[in-house]
Backbone bond lengths (Angstrom), bond angles and torsions (degrees), N, CA, C in turn:
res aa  C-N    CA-C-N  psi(-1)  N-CA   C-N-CA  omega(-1)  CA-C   N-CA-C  phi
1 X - - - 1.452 - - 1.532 111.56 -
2 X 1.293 128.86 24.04 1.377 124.20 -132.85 2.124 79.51 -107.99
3 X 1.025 109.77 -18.28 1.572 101.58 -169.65 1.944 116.18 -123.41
4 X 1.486 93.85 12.12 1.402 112.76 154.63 1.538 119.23 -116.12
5 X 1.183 83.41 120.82 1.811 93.05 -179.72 1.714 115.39 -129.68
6 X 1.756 106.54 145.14 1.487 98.51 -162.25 1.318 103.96 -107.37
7 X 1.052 106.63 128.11 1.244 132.32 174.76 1.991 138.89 -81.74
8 X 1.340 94.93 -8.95 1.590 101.22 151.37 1.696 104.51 -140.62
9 X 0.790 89.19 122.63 1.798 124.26 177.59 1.457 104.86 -128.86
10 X 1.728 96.52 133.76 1.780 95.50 168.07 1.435 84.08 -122.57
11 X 1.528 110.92 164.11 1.363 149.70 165.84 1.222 117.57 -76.06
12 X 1.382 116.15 -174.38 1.326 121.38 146.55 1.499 120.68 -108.98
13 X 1.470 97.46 58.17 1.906 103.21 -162.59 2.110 65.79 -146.90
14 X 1.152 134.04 -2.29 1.794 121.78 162.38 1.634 86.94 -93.98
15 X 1.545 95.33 113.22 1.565 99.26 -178.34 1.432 82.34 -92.42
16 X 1.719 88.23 148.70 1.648 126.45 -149.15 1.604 123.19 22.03
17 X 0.771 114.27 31.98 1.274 120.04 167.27 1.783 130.75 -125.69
18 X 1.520 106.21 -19.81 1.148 102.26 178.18 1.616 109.70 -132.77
19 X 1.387 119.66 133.92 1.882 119.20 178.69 1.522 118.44 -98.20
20 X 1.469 102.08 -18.10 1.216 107.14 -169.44 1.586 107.07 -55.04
21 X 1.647 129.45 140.50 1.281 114.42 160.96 1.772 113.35 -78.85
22 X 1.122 106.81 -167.54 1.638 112.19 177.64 1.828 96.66 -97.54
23 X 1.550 114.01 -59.98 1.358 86.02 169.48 1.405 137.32 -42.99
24 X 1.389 127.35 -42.28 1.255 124.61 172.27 1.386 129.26 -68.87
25 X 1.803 109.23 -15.54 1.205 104.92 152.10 1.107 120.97 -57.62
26 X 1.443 124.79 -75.20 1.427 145.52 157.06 1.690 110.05 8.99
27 X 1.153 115.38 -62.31 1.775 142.39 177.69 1.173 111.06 -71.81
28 X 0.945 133.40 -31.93 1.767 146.53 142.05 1.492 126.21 -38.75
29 X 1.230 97.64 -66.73 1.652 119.27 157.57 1.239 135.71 -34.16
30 X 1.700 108.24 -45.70 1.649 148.76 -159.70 1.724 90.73 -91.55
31 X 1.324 115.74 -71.44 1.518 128.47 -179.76 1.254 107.75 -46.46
32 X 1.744 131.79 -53.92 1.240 124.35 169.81 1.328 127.58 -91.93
33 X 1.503 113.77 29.97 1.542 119.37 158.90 1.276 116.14 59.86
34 X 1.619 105.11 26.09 1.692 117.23 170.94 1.532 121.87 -57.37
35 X 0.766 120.74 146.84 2.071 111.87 178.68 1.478 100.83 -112.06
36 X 1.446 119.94 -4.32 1.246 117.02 -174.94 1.510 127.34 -154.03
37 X 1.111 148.18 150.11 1.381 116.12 -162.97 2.407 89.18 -168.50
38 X 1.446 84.52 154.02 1.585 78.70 172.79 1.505 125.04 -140.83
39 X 1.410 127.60 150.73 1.372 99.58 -174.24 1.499 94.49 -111.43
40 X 1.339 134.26 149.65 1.153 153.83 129.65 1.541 156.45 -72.67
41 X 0.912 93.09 -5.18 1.858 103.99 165.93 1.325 127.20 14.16
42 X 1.491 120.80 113.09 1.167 126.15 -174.32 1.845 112.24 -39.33
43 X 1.319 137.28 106.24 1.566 115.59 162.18 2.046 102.16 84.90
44 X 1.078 132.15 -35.08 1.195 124.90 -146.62 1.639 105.32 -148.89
45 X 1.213 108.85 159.92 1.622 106.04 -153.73 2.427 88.80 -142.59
46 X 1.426 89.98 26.75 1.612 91.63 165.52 1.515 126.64 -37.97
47 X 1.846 90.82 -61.49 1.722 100.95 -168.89 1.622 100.68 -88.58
48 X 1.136 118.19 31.89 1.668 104.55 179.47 1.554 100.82 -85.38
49 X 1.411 124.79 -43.73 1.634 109.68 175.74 1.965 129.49 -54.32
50 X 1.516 79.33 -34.30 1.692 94.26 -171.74 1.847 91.61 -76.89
51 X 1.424 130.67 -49.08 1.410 141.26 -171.88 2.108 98.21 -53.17
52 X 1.310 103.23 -49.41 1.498 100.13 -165.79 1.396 95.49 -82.94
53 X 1.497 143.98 -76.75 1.243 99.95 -178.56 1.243 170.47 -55.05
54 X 1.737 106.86 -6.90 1.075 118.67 177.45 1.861 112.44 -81.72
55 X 1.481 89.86 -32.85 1.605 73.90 167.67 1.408 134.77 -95.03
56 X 1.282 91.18 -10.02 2.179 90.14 157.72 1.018 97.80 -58.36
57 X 1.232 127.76 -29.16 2.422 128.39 -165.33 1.471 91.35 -50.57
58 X 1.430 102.92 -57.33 1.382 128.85 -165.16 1.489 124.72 -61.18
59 X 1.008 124.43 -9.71 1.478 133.65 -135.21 1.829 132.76 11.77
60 X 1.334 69.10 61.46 1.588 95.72 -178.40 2.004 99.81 -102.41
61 X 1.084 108.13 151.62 1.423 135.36 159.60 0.779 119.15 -59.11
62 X 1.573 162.36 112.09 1.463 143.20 178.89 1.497 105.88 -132.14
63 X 1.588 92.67 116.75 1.012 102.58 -175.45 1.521 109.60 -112.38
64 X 1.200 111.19 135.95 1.700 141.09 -158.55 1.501 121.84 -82.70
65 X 1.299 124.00 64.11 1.817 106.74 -178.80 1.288 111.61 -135.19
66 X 1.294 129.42 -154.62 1.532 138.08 -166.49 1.631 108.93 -160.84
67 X 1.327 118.64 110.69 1.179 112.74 156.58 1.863 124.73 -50.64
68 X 0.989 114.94 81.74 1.886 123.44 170.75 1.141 119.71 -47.29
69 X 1.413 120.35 131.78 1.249 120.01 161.60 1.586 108.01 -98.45
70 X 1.647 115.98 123.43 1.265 124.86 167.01 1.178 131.06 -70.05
71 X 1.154 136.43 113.38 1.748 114.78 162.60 1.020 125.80 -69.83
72 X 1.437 110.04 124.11 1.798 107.57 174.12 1.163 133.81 -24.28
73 X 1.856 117.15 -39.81 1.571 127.63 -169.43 1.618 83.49 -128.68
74 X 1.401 110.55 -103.08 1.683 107.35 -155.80 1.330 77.89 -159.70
75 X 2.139 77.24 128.73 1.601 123.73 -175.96 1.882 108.65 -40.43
76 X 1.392 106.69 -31.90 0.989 105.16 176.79 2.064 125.03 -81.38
77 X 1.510 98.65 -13.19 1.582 100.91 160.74 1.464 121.82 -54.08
78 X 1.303 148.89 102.84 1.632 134.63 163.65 1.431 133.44 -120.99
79 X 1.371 87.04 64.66 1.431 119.83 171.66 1.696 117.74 -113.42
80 X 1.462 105.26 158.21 1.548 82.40 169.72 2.232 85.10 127.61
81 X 0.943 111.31 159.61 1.464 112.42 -177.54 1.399 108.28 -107.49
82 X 1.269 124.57 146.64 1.634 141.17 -150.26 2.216 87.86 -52.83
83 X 1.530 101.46 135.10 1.079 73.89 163.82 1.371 132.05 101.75
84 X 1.548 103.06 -56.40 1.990 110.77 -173.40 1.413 101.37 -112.48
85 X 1.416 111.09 108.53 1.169 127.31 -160.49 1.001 126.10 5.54
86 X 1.337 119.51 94.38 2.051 151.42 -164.93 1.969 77.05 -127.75
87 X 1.036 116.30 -63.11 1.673 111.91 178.12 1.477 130.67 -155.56
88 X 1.140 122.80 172.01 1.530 138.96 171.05 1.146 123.74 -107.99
89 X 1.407 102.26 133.26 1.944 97.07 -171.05 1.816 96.52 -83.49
90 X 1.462 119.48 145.22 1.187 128.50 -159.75 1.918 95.33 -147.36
91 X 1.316 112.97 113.83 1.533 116.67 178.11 1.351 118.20 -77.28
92 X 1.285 121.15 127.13 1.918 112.64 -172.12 1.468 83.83 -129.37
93 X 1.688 119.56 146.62 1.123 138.67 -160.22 1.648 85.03 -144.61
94 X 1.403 111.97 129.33 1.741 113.89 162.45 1.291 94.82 -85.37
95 X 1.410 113.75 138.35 1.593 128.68 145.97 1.395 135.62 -65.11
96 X 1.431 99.12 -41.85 1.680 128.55 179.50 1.085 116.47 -135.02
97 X 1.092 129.20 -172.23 1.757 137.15 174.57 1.476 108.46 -80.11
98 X 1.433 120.54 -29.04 1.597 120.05 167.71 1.469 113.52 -69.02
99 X 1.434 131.17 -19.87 1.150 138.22 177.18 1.719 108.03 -90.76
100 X 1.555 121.14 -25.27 0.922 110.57 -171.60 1.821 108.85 -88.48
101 X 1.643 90.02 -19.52 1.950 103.38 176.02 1.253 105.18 -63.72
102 X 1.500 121.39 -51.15 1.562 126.95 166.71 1.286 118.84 -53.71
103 X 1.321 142.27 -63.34 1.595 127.07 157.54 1.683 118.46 -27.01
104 X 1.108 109.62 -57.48 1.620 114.57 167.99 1.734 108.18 -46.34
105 X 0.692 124.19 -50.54 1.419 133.60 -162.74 1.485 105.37 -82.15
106 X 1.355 133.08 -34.27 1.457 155.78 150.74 1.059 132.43 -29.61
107 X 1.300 111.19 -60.80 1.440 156.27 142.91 1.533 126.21 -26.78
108 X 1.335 110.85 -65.33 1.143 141.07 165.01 1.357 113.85 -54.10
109 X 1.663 109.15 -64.08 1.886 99.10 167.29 1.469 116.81 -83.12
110 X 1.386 123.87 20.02 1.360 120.46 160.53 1.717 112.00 -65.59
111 X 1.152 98.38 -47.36 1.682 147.66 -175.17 1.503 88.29 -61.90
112 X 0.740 128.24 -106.61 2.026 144.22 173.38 1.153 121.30 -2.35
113 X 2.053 96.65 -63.77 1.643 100.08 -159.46 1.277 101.12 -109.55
114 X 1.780 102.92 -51.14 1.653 99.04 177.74 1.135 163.45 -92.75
115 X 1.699 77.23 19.89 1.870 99.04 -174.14 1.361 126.40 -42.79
116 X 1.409 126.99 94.54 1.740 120.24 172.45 1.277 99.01 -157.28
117 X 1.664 103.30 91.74 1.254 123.38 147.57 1.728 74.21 132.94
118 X 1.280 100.81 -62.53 2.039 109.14 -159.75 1.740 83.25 -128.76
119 X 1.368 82.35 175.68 1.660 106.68 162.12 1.784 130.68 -79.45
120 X 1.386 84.22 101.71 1.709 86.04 -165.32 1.322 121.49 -87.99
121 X 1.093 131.27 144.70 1.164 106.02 175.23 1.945 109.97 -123.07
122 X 1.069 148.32 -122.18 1.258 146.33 176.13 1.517 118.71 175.71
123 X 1.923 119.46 159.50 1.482 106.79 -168.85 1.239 81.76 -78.89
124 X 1.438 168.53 10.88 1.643 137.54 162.75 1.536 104.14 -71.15
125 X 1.150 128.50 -46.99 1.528 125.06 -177.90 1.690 120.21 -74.03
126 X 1.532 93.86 -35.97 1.985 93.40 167.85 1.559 110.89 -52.56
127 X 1.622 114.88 -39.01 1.639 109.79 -158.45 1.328 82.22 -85.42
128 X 1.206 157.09 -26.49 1.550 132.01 -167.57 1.689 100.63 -93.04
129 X 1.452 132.18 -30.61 1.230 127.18 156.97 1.230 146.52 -119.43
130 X 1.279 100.21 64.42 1.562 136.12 -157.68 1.365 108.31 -92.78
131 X 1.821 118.28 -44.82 1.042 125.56 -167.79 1.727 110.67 -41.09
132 X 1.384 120.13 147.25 1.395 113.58 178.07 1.490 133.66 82.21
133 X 1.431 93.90 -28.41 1.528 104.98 174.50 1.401 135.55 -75.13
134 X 1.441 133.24 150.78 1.594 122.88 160.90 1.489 108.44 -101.20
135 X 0.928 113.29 133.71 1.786 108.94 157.33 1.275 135.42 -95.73
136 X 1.170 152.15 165.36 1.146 140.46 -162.56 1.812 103.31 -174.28
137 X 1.504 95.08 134.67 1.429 90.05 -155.88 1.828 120.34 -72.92
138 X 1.671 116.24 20.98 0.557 84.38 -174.62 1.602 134.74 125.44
139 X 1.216 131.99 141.89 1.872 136.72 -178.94 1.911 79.95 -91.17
140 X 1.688 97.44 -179.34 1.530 132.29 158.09 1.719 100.89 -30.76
141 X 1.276 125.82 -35.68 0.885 129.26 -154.03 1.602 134.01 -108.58
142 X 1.376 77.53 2.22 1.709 113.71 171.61 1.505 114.49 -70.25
143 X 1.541 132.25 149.67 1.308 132.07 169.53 1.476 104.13 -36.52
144 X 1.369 118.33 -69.86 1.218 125.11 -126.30 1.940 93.19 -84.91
145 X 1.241 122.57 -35.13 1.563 133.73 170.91 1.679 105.46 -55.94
146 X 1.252 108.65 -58.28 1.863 128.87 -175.91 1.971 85.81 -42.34
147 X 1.407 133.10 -76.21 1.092 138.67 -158.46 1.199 107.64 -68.26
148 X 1.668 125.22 -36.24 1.792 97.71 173.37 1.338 115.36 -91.56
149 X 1.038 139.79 -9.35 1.295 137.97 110.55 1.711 128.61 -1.08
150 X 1.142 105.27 -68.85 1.554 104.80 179.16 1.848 96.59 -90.26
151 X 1.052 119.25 19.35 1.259 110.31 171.20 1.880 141.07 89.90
152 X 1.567 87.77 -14.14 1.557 136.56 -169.61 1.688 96.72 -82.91
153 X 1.392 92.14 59.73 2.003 103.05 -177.96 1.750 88.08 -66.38
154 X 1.685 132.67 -64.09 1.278 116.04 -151.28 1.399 102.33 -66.21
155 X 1.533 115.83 -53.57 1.664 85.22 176.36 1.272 138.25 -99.68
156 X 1.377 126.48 43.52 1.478 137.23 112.15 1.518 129.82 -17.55
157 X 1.980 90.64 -60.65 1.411 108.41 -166.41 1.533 105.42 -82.27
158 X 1.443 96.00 -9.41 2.106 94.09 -175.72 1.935 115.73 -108.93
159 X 1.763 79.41 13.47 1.682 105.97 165.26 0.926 116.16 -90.24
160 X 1.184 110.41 -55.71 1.753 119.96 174.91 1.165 111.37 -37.11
């Protein structure tokens, strides 16, 4: 397992959504001879200090991101019924420390501007703090899954 590594992991820092601790990730990791490992957290980037040092301890990889919630239009719209598309979960992975300043910063105006329901954030704020980042489309619950799913192959493809 030493050259597959997973890349969305929640914690128990995805309030109600995730149990796993970070040590037991960590020990998980160790047992299957991972070199690298990442946490993702619903909206919020809590366990990223406690997540990165313990697995440098480890000589583990730690890799730094946040599962995002998107708003359909702009973070600042908050309308819309609990739930039916208010947002899309959207995976951001830092590359570097400029990507990980931008997740921080992301994060923060999820928190700020677009709070309704979760921390939203929107594509006007991804393209200005984008630099550094990977994206990844994403659980079931992602734009781009939600539309081939509902059948919506072209704009899927005009998501991408």
């Amino acid at each position: 397992m030493a050259n597959f590594v997973h890349l969305h992991n929640h914690s128990h820092y995805s309030l109600l959504d995730g149990a796993c601790r970070i040590d037991d990730m960590i020990g998980m990791a160790l047992e299957n001879d991972m070199s690298a490992l990442a946490l993702t957290d619903h909206g919020n980037m809590f366990g990223a200090i406690e997540f990165y040092t313990k697995a440098q301890s480890a000589n583990i990889k730690p890799i730094i991101g946040v599962e995002a919630y998107i708003a359909p239009q702009s973070r600042l719209n908050k309308s819309g019924q609990k739930g039916k598309d208010t947002s899309y979960h959207f995976l951001l992975l830092a590359k570097d420390f400029t990507g990980y300043k931008n997740l921080l910063k992301l994060v923060t105006i999820g928190y700020l501007e677009g709070f309704y329901y979760k921390p939203r954030i929107d594509r006007e704020v991804l393209k200005q703090f984008h630099e550094g980042l990977i994206g990844l489309t994403s659980c079931i619950h992602g734009e781009i899954p939600t539309k081939i799913i509902q059948g919506d192959y072209q704009s899927a493809r005009q998501t991408v």
